[in-house]
C-alpha positions in Angstrom: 6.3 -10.1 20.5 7.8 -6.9 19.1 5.0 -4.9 17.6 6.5 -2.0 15.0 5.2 1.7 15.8 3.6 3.9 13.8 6.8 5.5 12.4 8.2 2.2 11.9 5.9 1.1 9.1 6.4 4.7 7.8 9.8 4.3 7.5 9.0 1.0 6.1 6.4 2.2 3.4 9.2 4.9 2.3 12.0 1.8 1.9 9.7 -0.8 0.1 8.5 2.0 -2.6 12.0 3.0 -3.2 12.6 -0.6 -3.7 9.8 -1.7 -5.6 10.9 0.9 -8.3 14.5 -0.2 -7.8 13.1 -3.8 -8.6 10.8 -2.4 -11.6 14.4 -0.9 -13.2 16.2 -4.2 -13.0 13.1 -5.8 -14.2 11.9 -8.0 -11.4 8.1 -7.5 -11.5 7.4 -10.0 -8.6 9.6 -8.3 -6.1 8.8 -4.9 -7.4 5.0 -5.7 -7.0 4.9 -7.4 -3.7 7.5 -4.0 -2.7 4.6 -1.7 -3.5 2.1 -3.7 -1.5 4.1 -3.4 1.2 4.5 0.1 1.3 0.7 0.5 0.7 0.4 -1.9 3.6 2.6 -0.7 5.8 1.0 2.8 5.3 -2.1 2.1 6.3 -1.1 0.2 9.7 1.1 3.3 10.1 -2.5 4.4 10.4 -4.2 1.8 12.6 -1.6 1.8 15.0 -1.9 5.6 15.8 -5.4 5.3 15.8 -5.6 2.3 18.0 -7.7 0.0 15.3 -7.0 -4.2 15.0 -4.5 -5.1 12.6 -2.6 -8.0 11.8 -4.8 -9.6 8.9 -5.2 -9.1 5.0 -9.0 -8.1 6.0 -8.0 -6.1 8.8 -6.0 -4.1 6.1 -8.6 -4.1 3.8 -10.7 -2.4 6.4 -9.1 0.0 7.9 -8.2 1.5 3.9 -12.0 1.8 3.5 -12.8 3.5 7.0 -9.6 6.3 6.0 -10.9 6.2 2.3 -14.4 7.9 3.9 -12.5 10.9 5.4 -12.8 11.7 1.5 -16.0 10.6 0.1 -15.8 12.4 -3.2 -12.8 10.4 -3.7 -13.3 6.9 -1.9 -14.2 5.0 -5.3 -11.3 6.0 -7.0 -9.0 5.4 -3.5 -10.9 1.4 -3.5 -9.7 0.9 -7.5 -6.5 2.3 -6.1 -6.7 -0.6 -3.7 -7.8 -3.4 -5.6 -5.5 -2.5 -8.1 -2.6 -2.8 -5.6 -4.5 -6.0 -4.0 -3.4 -7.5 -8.1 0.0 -6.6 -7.1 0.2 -9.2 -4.3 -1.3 -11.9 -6.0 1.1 -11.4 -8.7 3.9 -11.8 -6.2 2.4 -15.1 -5.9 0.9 -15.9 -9.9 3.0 -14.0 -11.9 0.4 -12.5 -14.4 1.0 -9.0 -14.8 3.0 -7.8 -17.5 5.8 -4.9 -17.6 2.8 -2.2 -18.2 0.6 -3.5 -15.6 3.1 -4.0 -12.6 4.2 -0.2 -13.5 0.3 1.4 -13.6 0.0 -0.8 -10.4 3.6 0.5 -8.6 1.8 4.1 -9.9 -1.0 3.4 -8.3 0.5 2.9 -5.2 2.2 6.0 -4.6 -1.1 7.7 -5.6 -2.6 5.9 -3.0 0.2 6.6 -0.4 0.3 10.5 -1.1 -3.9 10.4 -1.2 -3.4 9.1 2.5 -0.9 11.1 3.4 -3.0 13.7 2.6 -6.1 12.4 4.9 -4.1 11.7 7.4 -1.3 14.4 8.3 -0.9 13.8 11.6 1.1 10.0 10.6 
């Protein structure tokens, strides 16, 4: 099993948020949405991996966002409606429900969320 490093998902973050905003040009909201989940995603394992916490699932995920998002407690509700607002753009990968204004707030959203770990985490 070949298990990506820490600065493999990094690298991978940077390339699926270049292309989700590639895909929001041409006007492919599905690709472009489930792109910016996947650099959200890949952030945070970037994360989990360094730090030696479980990964692998959609709750794992979701988990180890909230235990970075209290690093910043001030900020953590707005860094969860970041995430739940991203969570929308991988479901509409799947349902197709978000129109042109939405899948752009939520492709904003995730590079807010990206730098707002970045910053809480500057040793990834």
């Amino acid at each position: 099993m070949i298990v990506a490093t820490a600065e493999q998902h990094i690298s991978i973050s940077n390339q699926f948020l270049e292309q989700s905003e590639d895909e929001f040009r041409k006007g492919d909201l599905l690709q472009a949405s489930e792109k910016a989940w996947g650099a959200v995603s890949h952030y945070v394992n970037a994360i989990a991996r360094q730090r030696g916490w479980p990964l692998g699932s959609h709750r794992h995920l979701i988990d180890n966002a909230r235990e970075v998002f209290t690093r910043d407690p001030d900020n953590a509700p707005h860094h969860r409606r970041l995430l739940r607002s991203i969570e929308a753009l991988h479901a509409n990968f799947y349902q197709a429900f978000l129109d042109e204004e939405s899948a752009g707030e939520g492709i904003e959203d995730a590079k807010e969320l990206i730098e707002a770990l970045k910053a809480l985490n500057p040793q990834v």
